[in-house]
C-alpha positions as CSV (number, residue, x, y, z in Angstrom):
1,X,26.5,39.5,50.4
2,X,23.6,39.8,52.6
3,X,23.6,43.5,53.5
4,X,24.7,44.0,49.9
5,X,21.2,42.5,48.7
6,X,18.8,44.6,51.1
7,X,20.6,47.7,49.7
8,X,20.2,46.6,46.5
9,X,16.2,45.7,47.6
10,X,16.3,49.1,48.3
11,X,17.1,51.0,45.6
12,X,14.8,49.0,43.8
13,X,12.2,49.8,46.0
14,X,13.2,53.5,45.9
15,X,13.4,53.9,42.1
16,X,10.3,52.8,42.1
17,X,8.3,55.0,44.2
18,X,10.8,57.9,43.1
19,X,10.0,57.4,39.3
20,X,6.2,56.5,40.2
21,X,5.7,59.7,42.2
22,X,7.7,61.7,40.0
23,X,9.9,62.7,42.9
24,X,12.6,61.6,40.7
25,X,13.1,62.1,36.4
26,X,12.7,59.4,34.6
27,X,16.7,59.6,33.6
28,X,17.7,59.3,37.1
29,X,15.0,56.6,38.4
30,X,16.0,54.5,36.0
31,X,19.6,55.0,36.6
32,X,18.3,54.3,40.3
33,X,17.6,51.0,39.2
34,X,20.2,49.9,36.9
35,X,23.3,51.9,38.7
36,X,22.3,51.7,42.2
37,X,20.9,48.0,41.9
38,X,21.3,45.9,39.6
39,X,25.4,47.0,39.2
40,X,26.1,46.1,42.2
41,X,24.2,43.0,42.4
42,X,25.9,41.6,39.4
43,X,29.5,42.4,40.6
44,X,28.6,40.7,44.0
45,X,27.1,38.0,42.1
46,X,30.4,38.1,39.9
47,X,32.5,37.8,42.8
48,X,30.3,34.9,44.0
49,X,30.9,32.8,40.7
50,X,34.5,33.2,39.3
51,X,35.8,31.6,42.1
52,X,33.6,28.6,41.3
53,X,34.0,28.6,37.8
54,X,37.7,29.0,38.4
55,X,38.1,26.8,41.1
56,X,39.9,29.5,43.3
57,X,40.2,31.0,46.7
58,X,37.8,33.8,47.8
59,X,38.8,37.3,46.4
60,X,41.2,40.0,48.2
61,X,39.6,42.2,50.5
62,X,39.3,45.2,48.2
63,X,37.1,42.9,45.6
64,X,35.0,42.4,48.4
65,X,34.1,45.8,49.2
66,X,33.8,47.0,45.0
67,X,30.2,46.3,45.1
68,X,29.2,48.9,47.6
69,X,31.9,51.4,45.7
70,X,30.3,50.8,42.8
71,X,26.2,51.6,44.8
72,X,27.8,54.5,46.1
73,X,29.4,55.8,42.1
74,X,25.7,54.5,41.1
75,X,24.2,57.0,44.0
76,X,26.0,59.8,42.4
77,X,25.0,59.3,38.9
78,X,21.7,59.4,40.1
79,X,22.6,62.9,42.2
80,X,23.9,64.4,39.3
81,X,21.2,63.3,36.7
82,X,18.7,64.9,39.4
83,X,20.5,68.1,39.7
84,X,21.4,69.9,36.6
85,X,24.4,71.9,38.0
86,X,26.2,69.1,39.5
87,X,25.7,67.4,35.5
88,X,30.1,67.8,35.2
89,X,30.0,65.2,38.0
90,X,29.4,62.7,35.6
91,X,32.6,62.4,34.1
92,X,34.7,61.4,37.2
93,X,31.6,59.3,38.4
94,X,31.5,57.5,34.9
95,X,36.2,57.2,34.9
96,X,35.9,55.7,38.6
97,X,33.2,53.5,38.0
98,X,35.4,52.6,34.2
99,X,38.0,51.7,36.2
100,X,36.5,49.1,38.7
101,X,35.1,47.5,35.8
102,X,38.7,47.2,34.5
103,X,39.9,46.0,37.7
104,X,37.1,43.2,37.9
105,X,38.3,42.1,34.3
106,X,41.9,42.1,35.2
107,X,40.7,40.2,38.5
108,X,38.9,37.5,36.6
109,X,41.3,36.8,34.2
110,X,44.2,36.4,36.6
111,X,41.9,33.6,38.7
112,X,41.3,32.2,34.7
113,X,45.1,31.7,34.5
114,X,45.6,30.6,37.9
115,X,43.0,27.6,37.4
116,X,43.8,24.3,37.9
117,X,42.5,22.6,34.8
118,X,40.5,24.9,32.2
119,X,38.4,27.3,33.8
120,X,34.7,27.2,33.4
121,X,33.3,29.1,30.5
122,X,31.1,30.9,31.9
123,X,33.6,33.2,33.4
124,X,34.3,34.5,29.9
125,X,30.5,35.7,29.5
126,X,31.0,38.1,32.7
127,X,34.6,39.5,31.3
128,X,32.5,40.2,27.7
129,X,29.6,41.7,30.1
130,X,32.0,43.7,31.9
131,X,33.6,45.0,28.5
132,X,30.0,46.1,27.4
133,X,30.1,47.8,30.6
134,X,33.3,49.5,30.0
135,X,32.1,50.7,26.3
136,X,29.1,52.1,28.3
137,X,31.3,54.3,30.5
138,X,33.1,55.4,27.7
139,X,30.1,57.2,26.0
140,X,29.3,59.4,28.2
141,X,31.8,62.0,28.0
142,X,30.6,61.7,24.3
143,X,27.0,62.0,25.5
144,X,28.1,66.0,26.9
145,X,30.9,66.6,24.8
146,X,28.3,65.9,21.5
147,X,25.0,67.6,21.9
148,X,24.4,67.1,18.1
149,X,25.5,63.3,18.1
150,X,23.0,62.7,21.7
151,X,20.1,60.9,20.3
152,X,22.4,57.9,18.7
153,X,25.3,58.1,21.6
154,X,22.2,57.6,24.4
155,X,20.7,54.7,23.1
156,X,24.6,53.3,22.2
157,X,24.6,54.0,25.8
158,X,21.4,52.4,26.8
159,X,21.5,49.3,25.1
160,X,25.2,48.4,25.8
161,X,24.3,48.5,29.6
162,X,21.2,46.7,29.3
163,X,21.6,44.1,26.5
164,X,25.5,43.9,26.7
165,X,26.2,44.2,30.6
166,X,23.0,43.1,32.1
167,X,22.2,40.7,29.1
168,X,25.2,39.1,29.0
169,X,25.9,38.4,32.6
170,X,22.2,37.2,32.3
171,X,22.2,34.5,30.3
172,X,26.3,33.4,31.5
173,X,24.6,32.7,35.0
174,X,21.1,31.0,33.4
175,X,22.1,27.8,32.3
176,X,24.3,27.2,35.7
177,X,22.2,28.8,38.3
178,X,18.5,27.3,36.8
179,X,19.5,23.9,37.2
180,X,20.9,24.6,40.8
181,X,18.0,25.9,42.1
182,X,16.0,22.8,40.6
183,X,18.4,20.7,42.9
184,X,19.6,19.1,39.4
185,X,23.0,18.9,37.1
186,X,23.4,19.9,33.9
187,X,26.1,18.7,31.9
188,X,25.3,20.4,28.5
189,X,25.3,23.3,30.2
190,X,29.3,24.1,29.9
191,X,28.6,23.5,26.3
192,X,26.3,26.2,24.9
193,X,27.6,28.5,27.3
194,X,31.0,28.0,25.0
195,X,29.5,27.6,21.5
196,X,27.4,30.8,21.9
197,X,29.5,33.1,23.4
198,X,30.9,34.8,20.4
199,X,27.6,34.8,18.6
200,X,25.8,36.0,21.2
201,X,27.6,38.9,21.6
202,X,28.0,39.8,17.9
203,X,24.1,39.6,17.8
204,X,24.1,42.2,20.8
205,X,26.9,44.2,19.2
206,X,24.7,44.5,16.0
207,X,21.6,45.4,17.5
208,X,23.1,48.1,19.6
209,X,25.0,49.4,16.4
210,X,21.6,49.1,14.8
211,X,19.5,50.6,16.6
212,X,22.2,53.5,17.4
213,X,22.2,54.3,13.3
214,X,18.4,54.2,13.7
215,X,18.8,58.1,15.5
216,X,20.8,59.3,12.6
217,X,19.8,61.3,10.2
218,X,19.5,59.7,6.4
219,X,20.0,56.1,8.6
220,X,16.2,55.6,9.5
221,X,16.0,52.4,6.8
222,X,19.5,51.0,7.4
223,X,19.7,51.1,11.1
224,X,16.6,49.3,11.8
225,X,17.0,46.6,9.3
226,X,21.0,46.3,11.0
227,X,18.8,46.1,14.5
228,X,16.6,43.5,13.3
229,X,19.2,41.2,11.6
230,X,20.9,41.3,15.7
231,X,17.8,40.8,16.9
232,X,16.9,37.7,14.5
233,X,20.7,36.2,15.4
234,X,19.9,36.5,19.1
235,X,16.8,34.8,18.7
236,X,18.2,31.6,18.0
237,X,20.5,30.9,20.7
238,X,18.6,32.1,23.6
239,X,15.9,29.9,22.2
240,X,18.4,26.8,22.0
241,X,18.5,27.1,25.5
242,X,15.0,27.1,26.6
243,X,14.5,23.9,23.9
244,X,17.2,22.2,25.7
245,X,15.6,23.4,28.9
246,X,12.3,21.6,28.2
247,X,13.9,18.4,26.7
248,X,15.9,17.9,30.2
249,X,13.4,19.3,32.7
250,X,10.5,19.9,31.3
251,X,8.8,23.7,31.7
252,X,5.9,21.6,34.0
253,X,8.8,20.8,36.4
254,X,10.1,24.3,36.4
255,X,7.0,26.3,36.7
256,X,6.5,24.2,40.0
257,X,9.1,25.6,41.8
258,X,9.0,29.4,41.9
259,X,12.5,30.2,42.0
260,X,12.5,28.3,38.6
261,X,9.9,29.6,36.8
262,X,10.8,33.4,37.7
263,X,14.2,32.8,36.2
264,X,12.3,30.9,33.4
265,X,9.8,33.5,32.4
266,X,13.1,36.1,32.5
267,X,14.0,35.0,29.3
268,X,10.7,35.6,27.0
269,X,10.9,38.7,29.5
270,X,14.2,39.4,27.7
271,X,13.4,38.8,24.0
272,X,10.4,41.2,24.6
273,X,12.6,43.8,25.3
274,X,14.9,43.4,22.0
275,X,11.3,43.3,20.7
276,X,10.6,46.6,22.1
277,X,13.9,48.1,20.9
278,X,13.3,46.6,17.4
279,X,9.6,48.7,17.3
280,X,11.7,51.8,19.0
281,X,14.2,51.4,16.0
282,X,11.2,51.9,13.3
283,X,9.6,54.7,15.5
284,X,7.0,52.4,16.3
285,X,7.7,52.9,20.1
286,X,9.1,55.8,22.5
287,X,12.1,55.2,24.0
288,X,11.0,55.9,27.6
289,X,8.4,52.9,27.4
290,X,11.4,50.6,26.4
291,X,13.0,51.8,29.5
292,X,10.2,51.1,32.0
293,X,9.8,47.8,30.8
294,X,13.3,47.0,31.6
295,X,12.4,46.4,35.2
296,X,9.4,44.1,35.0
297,X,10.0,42.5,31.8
298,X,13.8,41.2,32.7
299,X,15.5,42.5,35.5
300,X,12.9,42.0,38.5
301,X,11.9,38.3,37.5
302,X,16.2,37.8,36.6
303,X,16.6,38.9,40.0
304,X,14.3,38.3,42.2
305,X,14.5,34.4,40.7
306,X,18.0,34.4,41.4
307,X,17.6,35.9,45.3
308,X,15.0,33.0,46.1
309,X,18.1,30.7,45.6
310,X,20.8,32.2,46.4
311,X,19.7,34.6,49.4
312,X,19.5,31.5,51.8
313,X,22.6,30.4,50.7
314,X,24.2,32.9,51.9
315,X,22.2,33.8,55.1
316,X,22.8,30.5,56.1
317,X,26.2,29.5,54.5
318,X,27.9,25.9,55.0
319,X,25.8,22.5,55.0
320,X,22.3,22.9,54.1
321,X,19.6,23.6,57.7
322,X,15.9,24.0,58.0
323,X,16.3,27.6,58.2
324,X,17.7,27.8,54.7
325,X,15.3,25.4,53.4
326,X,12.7,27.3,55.2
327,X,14.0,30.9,54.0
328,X,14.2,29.2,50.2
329,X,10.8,28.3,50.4
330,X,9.9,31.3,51.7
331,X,11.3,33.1,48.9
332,X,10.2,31.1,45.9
333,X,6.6,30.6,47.4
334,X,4.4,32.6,44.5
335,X,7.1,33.1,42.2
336,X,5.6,31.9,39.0
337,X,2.4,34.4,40.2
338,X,4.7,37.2,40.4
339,X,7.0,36.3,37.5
340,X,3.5,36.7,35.4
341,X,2.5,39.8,37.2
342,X,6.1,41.4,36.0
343,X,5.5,40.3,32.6
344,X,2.0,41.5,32.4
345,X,3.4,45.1,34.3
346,X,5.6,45.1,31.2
347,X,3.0,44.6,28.7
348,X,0.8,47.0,29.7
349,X,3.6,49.6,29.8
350,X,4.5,49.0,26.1
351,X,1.3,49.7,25.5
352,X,1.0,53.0,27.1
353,X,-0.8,52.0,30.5
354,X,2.1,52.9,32.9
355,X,0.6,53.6,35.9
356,X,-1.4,50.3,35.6
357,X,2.1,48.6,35.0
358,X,3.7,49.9,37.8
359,X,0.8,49.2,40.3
360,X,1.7,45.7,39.1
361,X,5.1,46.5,39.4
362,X,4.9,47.7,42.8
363,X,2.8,44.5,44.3
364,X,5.2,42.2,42.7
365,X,8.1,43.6,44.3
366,X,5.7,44.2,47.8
367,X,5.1,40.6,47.9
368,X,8.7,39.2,47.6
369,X,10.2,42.4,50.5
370,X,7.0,40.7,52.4
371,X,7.9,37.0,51.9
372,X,11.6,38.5,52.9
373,X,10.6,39.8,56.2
374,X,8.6,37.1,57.2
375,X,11.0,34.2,55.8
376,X,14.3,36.5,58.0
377,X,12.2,36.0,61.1
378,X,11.1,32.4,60.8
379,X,14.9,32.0,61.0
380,X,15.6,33.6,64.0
381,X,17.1,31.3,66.6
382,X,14.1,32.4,69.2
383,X,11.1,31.4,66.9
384,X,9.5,28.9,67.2
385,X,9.4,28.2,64.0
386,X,13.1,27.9,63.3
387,X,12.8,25.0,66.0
């Protein structure tokens, strides 16, 4: 998984200064980010869990690799959203990268049956984020096929990969990986991740459908009313969680630890994107600010939180060491500071001050590749440090 997370680090990084500098289009930095990083961080991290929540074996060889097939379908979206004449590319790109997602459904269902006991439920929230996924993939022939239909098929496309895949893998890994990275257990944990399932993805479902309508013509009242019922049902789970949250830890005990409060602040960062896609729905909002908030509002502190635990882990895998306790804390030094400096990124990009935003953007992401380096060579076995 290591190597697997500094390529994903850098196609963050890249999208970045690509979209910043213009050297890429908007379309294909943001498909950078989402195809080329965050897709194949979330089926590594996939692979990572279902065998945990399944109580299994590690997965064949071919699961192993499906991550860095699935960078290297994302690398060639990107291509062909850069290029216009290599555009019929993206109907093989969008089968092949269909068809891993199906073969990562069919793989976590199989370890669901061959569980001991009853599997944990949070395997169910990556199959429903996968079959989001799929529905995604599924568009885009659609997307060329129906110029006149565009407008409602993109943001179909749009919001199933980032509220449905992203969203629901998302909050599935939450309430397991937040109380592991404050070193605690959470037995309640198992139970909203199955009560909340179903309507969490109906919510999602609606407000995709919603604001989808929204782009139709004679639907501009009934689609963002749809979006905001989806919006006002997704409200009340996510914010079930962070009650329970505070009841159990309390936000003062999370906020210490940076790993924490990154992953923490993720989910406001979250609800201020459905926010964003509500105002988008009423044509209160352009689209393309929506989508560079994605980044800093959800997916950098998501991420970014979840790397300060897990990165250590598995650089250093077996019994815990001081160089994975030094690597961790490392990692999660500053993270509340740039958990805010995302969300502040994201705020000033909804309201039109992008470049601002992404400065923010950029020294967010800077200081985390920075605590990186120096954290990967306190751990070498010559330092002195790591002595």
């Amino acid at each position: 998984m290591t190597p697997l997370v500094f390529a994903v680090l850098a196609a963050f990084a890249l999208a970045l200064i690509t979209g910043a500098s213009g050297w890429l289009s908007p379309v294909a930095a943001f498909h950078l980010l989402v195809a080329g990083g965050v897709l194949p961080l979330i089926c590594g991290a996939m692979l990572h869990f279902v065998p945990v929540l399944t109580r299994t074996g590690a997965p064949h060889r071919f699961f192993q690799v499906l991550p860095w097939l699935a960078q290297g379908l994302g690398l060639g979206v990107v291509l062909a959203l850069q290029e216009p004449g290599l555009r019929c590319l993206l109907h093989p790109l969008s089968a092949l990268l269909a068809g891993l997602a199906l073969a990562l459904i069919f793989w976590m269902k199989s370890r669901a049956k061959a569980c001991l006991g009853t599997p944990h439920p949070g395997w169910r929230w990556y199959g429903c984020s996968l079959a989001c996924l799929l529905l995604a993939l599924l568009v885009v022939p659609l997307l060329l096929a129906v110029p006149a239909a565009y407008r409602p098929l993109r943001s179909l496309h749009l919001h199933l990969n980032t509220l449905g895949f992203v969203g629901l893998a998302a909050l599935g890994t939450l309430p397991l990986l937040l109380p592991t990275a404050l070193g605690q257990h959470d037995p309640d944990a198992r139970h909203w991740l199955r009560r909340y399932l179903w309507p969490v993805l109906g919510s999602v479902l609606v407000l995709t459908g919603g604001t989808a309508l929204a782009a139709l013509d004679g639907m501009a009242l009934v689609g963002p009313l749809l979006a905001a019922v989806g919006l006002v049902l997704l409200v009340y789970p996510v914010l079930r969680l962070l009650v329970h949250w505070q009841r159990r830890f309390g936000f003062s005990s999370l906020w210490r630890d940076g790993a924490t409060a990154s992953l923490l602040l993720a989910v406001p960062g979250f609800m201020l994107l459905q926010l964003a896609g509500l105002l988008h729905g009423f044509q209160r909002l352009e689209p393309r600010l929506a989508i560079l908030a994605l980044g800093p509002a959800f997916l950098l502190p998501l991420v970014l939180g979840a790397l300060s635990q897990l990165l250590p882990v598995w650089c250093h895998p077996g019994p815990a060491t001081p160089n994975r306790l030094a690597l961790r804390q490392r990692l999660a030094a500053g993270g509340a500071g740039r958990a805010l400096l995302f969300l502040g990124a994201a705020c000033a990009i909804l309201l039109g001050h992008e470049l601002p935003g992404m400065g923010l953007v950029g020294l967010g992401l800077g200081h985390f590749l920075l605590a990186l380096v120096a954290g990967l060579l306190q751990s070498l076995p010559g330092s002195e440090r790591a002595r």
